[in-house]
Steps between C-alpha positions, in 0.01 A plus 500: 500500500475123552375296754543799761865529417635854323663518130723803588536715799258771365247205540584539880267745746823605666635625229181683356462635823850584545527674184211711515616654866888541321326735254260667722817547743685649202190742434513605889852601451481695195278766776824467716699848535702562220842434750364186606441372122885382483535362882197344705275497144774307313507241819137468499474377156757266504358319840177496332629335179702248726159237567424436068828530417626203730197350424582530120852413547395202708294365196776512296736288721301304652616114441292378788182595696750533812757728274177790442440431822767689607440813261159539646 
């Protein structure tokens, strides 16, 4: 980082952060009943991986400050 400004968004807290809790979230599930694994565990893990991934997709969009804004 420069200057207090990020390279990439894994530079960003929010996305370290929001990683980390995607993965733990997917761990949590994995203990899930077995009938569960395919409904409610399936809609976990993609709500978790929602935050980084727009954050991610954000970063590689953005044309303006205002424009990654709106991904955050």
């Amino acid at each position: 980082m420069t200057d207090g400004r990020y390279q990439t968004f894994e530079d960003l807290e929010v996305f370290k952060r929001s990683y980390r809790i995607s993965l733990e979230i997917h761990r949590m599930t994995l203990e899930l009943p077995r009938i569960e694994q395919y409904g409610l565990a399936d809609q976990l893990r993609r709500a978790s991986k929602s935050i980084p991934v727009n954050l991610a997709e954000g970063h590689g969009k953005r044309r303006s400050q205002a424009e990654f804004g709106r991904y955050i």
